[in-house]
C-alpha beads as a LAMMPS data file, in Angstrom:
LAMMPS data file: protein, C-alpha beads

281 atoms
280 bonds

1 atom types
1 bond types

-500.0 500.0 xlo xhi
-500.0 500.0 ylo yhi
-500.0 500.0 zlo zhi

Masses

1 110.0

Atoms # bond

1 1 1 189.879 230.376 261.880
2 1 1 189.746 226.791 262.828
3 1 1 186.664 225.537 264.871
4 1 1 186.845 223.410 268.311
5 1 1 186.292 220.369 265.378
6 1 1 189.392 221.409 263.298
7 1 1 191.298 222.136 266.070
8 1 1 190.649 218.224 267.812
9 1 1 191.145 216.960 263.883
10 1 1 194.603 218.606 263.755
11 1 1 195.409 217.290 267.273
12 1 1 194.277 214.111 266.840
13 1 1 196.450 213.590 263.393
14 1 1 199.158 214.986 265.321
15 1 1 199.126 212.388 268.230
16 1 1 198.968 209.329 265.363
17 1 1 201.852 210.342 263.713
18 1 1 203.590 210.953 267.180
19 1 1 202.307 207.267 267.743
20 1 1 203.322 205.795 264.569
21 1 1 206.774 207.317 264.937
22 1 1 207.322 206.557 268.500
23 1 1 206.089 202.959 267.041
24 1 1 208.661 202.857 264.149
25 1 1 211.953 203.685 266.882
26 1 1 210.676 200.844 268.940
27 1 1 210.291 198.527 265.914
28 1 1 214.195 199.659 264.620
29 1 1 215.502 199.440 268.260
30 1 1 213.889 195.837 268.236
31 1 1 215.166 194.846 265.574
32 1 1 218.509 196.370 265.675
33 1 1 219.677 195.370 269.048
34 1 1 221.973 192.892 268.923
35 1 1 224.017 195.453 266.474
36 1 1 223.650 198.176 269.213
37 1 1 224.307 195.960 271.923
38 1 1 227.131 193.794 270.779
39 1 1 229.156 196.040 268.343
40 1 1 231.410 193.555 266.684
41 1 1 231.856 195.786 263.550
42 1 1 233.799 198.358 265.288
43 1 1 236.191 196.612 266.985
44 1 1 239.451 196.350 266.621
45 1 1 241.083 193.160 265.072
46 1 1 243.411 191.546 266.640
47 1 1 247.386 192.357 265.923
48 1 1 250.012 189.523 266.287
49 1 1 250.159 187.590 269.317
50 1 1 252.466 189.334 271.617
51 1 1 255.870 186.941 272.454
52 1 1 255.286 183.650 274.313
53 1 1 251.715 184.085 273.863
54 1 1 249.357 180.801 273.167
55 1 1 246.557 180.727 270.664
56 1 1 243.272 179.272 272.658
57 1 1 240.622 177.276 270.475
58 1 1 237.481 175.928 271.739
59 1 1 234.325 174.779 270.033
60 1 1 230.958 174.847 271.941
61 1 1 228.402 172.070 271.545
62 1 1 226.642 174.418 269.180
63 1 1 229.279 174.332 266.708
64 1 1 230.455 177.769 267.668
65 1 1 234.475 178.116 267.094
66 1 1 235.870 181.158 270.143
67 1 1 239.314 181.678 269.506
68 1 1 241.353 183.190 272.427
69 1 1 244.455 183.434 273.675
70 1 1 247.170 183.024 276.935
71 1 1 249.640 185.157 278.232
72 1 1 251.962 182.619 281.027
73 1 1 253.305 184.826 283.300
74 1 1 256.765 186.985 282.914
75 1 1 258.309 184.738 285.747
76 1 1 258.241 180.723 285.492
77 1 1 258.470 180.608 289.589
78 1 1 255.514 182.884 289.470
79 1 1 252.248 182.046 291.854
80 1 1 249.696 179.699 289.748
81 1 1 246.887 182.481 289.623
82 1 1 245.329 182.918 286.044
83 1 1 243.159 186.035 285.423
84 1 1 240.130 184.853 283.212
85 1 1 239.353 188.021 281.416
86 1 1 236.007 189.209 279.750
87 1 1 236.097 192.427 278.131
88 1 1 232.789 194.892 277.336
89 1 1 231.130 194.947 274.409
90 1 1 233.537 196.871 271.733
91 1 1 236.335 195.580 273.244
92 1 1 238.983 193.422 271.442
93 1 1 239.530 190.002 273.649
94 1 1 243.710 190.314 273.017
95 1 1 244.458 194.292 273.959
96 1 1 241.989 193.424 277.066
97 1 1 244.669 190.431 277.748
98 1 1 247.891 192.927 276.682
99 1 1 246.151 195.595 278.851
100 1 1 245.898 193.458 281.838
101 1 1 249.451 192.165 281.365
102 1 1 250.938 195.644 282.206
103 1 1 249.275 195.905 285.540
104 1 1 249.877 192.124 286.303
105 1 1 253.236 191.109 284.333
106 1 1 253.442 187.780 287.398
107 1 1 250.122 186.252 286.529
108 1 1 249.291 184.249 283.903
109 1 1 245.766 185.750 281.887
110 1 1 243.550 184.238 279.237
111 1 1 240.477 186.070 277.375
112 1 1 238.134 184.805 274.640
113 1 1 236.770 186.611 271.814
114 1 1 232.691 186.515 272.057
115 1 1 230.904 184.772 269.918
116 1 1 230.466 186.816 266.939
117 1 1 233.366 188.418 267.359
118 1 1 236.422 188.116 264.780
119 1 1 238.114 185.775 264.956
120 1 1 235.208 183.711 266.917
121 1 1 232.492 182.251 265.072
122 1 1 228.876 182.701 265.663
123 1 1 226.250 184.931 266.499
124 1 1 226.722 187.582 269.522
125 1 1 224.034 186.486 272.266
126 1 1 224.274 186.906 275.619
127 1 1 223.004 184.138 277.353
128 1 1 225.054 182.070 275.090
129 1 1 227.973 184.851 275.925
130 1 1 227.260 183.293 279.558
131 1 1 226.966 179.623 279.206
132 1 1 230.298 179.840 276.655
133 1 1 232.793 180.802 279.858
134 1 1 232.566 177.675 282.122
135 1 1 233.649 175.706 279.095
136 1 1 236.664 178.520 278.581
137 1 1 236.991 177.907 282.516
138 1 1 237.144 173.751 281.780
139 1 1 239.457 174.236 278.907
140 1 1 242.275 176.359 281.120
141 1 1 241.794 174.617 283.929
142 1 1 242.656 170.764 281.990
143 1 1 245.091 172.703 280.286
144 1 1 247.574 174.781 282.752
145 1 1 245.816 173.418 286.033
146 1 1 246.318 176.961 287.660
147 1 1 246.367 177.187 291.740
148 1 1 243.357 179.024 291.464
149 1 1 241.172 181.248 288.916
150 1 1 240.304 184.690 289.481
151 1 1 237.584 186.451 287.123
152 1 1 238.590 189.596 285.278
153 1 1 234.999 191.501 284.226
154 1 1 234.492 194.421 282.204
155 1 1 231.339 196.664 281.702
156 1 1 229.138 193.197 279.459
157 1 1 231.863 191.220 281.235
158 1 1 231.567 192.199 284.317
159 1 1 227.839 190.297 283.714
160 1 1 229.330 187.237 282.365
161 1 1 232.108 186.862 285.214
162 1 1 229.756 186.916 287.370
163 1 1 227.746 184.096 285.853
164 1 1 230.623 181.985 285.648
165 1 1 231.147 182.528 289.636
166 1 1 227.946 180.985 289.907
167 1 1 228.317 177.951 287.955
168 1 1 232.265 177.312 288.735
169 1 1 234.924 177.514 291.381
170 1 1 236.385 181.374 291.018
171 1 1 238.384 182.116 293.879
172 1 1 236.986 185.876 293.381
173 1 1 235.857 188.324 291.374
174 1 1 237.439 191.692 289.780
175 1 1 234.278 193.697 288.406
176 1 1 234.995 196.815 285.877
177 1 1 232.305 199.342 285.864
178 1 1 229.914 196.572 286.316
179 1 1 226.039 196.733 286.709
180 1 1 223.295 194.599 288.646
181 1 1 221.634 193.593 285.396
182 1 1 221.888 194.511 281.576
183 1 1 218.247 194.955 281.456
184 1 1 217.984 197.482 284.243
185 1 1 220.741 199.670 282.816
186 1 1 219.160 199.367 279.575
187 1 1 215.614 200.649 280.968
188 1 1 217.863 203.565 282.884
189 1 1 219.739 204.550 279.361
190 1 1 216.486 204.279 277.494
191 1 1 213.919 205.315 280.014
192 1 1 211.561 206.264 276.869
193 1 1 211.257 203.048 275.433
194 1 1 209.400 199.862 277.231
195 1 1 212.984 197.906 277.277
196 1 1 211.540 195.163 279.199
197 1 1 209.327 194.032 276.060
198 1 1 211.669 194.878 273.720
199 1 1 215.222 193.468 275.123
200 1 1 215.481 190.234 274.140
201 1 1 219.307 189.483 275.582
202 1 1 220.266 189.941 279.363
203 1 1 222.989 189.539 281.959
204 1 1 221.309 189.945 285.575
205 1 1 225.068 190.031 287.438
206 1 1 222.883 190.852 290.919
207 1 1 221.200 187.606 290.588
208 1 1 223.742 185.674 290.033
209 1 1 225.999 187.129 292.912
210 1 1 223.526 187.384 295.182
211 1 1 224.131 185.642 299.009
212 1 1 227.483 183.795 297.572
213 1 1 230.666 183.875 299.776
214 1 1 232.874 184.457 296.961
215 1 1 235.420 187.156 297.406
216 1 1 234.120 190.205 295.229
217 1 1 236.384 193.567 294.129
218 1 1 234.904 196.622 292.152
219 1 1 236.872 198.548 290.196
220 1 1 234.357 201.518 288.850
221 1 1 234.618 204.919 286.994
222 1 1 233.803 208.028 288.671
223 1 1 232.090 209.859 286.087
224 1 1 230.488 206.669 284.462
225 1 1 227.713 207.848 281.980
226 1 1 227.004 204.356 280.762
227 1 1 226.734 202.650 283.686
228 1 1 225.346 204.879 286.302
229 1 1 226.215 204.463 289.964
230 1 1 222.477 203.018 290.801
231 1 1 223.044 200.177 288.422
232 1 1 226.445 199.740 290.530
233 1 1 225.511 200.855 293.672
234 1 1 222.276 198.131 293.116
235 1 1 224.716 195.295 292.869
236 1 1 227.157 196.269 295.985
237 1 1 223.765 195.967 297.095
238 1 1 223.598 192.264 297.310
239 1 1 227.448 191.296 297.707
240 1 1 228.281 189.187 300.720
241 1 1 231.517 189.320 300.080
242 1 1 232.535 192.636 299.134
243 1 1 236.378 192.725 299.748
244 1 1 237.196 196.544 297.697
245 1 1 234.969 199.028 296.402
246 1 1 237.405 201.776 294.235
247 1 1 236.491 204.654 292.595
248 1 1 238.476 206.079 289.834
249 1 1 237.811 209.618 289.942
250 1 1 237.255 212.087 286.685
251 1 1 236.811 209.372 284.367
252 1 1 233.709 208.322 282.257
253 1 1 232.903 204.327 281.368
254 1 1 235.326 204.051 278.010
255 1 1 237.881 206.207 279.988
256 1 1 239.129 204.410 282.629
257 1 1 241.577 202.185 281.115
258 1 1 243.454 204.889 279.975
259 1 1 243.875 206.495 283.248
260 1 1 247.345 206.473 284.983
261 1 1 245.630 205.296 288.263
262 1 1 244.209 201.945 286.438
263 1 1 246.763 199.996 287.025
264 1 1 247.449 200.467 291.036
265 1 1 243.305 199.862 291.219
266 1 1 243.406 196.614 289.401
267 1 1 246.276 195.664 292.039
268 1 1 244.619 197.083 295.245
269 1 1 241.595 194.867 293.853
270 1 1 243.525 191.628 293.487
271 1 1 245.286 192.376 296.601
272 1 1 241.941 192.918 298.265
273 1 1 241.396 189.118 297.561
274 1 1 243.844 187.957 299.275
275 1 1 243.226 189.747 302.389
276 1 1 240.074 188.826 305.128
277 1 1 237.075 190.812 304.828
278 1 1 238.300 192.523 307.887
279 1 1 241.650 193.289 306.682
280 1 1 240.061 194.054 303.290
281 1 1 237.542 197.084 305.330

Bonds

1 1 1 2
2 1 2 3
3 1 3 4
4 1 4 5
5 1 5 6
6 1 6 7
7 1 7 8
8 1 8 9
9 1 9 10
10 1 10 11
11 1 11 12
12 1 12 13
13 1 13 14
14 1 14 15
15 1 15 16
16 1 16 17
17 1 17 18
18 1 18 19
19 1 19 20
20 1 20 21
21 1 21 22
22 1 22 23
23 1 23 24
24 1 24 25
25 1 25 26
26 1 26 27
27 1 27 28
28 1 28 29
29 1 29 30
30 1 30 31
31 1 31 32
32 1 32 33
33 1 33 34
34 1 34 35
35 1 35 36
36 1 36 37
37 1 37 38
38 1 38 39
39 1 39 40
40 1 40 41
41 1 41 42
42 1 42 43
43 1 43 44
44 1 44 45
45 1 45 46
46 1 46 47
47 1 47 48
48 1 48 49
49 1 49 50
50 1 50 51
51 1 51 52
52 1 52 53
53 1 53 54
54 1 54 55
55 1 55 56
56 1 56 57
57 1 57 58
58 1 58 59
59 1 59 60
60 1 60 61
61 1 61 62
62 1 62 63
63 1 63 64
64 1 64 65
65 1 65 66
66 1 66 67
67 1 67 68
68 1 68 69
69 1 69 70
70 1 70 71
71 1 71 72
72 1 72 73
73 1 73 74
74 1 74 75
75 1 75 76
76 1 76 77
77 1 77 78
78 1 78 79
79 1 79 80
80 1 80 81
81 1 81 82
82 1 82 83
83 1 83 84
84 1 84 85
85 1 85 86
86 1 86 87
87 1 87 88
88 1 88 89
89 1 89 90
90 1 90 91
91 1 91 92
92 1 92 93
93 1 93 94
94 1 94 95
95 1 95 96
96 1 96 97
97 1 97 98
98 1 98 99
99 1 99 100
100 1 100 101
101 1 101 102
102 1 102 103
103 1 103 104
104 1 104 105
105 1 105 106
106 1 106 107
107 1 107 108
108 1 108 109
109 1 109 110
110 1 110 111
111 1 111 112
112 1 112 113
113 1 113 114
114 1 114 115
115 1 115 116
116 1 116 117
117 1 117 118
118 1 118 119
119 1 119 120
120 1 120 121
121 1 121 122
122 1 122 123
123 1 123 124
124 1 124 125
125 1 125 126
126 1 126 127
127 1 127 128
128 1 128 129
129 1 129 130
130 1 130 131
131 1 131 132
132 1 132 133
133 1 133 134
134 1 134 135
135 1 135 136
136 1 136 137
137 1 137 138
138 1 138 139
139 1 139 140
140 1 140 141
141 1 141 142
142 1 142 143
143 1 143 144
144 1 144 145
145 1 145 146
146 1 146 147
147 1 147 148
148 1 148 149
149 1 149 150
150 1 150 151
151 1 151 152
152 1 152 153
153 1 153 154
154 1 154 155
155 1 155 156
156 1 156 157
157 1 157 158
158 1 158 159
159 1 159 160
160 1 160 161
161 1 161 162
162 1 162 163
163 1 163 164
164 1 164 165
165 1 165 166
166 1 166 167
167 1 167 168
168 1 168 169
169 1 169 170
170 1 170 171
171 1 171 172
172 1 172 173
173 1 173 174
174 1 174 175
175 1 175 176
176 1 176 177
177 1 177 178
178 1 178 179
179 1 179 180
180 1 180 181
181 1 181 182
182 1 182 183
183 1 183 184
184 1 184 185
185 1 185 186
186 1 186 187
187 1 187 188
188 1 188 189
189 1 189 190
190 1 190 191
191 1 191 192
192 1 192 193
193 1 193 194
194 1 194 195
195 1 195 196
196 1 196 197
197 1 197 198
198 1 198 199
199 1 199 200
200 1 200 201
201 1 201 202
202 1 202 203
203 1 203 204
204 1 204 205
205 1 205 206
206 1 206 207
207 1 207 208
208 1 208 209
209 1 209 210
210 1 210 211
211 1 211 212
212 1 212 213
213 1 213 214
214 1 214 215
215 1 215 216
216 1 216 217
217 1 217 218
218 1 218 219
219 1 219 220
220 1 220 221
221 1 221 222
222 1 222 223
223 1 223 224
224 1 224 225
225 1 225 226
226 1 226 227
227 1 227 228
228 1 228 229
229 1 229 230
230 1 230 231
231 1 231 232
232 1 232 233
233 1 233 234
234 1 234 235
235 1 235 236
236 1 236 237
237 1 237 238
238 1 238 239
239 1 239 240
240 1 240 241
241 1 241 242
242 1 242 243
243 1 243 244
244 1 244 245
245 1 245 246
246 1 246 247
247 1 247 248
248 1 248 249
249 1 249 250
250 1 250 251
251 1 251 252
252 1 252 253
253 1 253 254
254 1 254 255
255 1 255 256
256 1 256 257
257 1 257 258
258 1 258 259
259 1 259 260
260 1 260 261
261 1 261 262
262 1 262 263
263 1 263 264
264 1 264 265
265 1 265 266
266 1 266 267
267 1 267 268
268 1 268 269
269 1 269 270
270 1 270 271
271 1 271 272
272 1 272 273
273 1 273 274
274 1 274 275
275 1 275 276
276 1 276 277
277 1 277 278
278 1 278 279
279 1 279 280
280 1 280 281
C-alpha cells in the first residue's frame, strides 16, 4: 500500500502533467488562432461573376490587393442606396453579395473579400480587417456616388460594420448575429482558457457603437450557439439608436441564411431604417 508520501508523490506528478498539458492547449491555441479565427482554407472560392456584375480592386497602403465585387441594382430608376456587405469569418465575400441580392434585387450591394482571403492578398487580421472598410467605403462612394450607404454585417462583420460607422458616414446599420466584442465572445466560447492574454486580434462592436445616433437594425438567430444572446443582448445594450431588434426563431448561427424567413427580416430591418424611432417601436 502506498504511504501519505506516495500518495502526495503520485498527486503531485499528476497535477504537473495536468499543468503541462493545460500549458501545451494554450500554447497551440496561441499560436493557432488566426487559423481558427479567420478560416480562409475552407471557404468557398468564388464562381463567375453573376451578369452585370463589376469586379472591385483596391490596394491598401500596406500593399494589400482586396478584390471585391458590385451588383447595380435590377432597376436603373432604382433608389441610390448601396448595401456595403461584410460577411463572417468562413464566408465567401460574392455568395454573401448573391445572397443579399435575392432579398434586395432594387439596391445596388458591394462586398470585399478579407484580407487573406482568395482572391485578396494578405494576411487575415482584424484590426487591419477594420481599418481596410473606410477605404472600400472611399472607393464606392468616388465611384457610383450612391444617395446614401447602408452597412450590411455578419457574425466578424457585424464587428467591422460597426467600425466603419464610427469612422464614416453610414446612414445605418444591418447587424447579423452580431456581438459586443470578439474578445468577450471568445472568453464566453472558451471560458477555460485566459483568452484575454492569449487573443491577440479583436473587434469591440459595443465600443464602437456606443452613444452614436446612427440608425441601428439586428437581425439575430434564435438558437445561436456561437454567438450567445449575452454577447448580443450586451451590445443592444449600448445602442442609441436601436430602430429593429428580430429574432429568427429555431435557427443556430450558420443556419440562418438558409431559413425561409431570412429574407422578409433583412427587409423589415432595412425598412426599419427608414422609419422614426417611434414608428420603428
Amino acid at each position: 500500500m502506498l504511504n501519505n508520501a506516495g500518495m502526495a508523490r503520485i498527486a503531485r506528478n499528476v497535477l504537473i502533467a495536468a499543468a503541462m498539458l493545460y500549458g501545451a492547449v494554450c500554447l497551440a491555441m496561441w499560436a493557432l488562432q488566426e487559423r481558427l479565427l479567420f478560416p480562409a482554407w475552407i471557404v468557398a472560392s468564388s464562381g463567375p461573376l453573376p451578369p452585370g456584375a463589376e469586379r472591385l480592386t483596391l490596394t491598401t497602403p500596406d500593399g494589400t490587393d482586396l478584390e471585391g465585387l458590385y451588383l447595380p441594382p435590377d432597376r436603373p430608376d432604382a433608389d441610390s442606396t448601396l448595401l456595403l456587405a461584410f460577411g463572417g469569418n468562413a464566408t465567401n465575400a460574392q455568395f454573401l453579395a448573391e445572397r443579399l441580392r435575392r432579398a434586395f434585387p432594387d439596391h445596388a450591394i458591394a462586398a470585399f473579400h478579407y484580407r487573406g482571403y482568395a482572391p485578396s492578398t494578405g494576411s487575415p487580421d482584424a484590426g487591419k480587417m477594420a481599418d481596410d472598410a473606410p477605404a472600400a467605403f472611399d472607393l464606392l462612394m468616388s465611384r457610383y456616388r450612391p444617395r446614401r450607404v447602408i452597412g450590411v454585417g455578419v457574425s466578424l462583420g457585424s464587428g467591422i460594420a460597426a467600425a466603419l460607422a464610427a469612422r464614416r458616414p453610414l446612414a445605418g446599420l444591418i447587424l447579423v448575429t452580431p456581438f459586443d466584442s470578439l474578445q468577450a465572445t471568445a472568453r464566453q466560447l472558451y471560458w477555460w482558457l485566459p483568452v484575454s492574454f492569449l487573443l491577440r486580434h479583436d473587434v469591440d462592436s459595443a465600443a464602437a457603437l456606443n452613444g452614436r445616433d446612427i440608425p441601428v437594425a439586428i437581425v439575430a438567430a434564435g438558437e445561436d450557439g456561437l454567438v450567445r444572446p449575452e454577447r448580443t443582448g450586451a451590445l443592444r445594450a449600448v445602442l442609441a439608436n436601436r430602430r429593429a431588434d428580430i429574432v429568427v426563431d429555431g435557427v443556430d448561427h450558420s443556419e440562418i441564411f438558409g431559413h425561409p424567413g431570412f429574407d422578409d427580416a433583412l427587409r423589415r430591418a432595412l425598412d426599419s431604417l427608414d422609419r422614426t424611432p417611434r414608428e420603428a417601436g
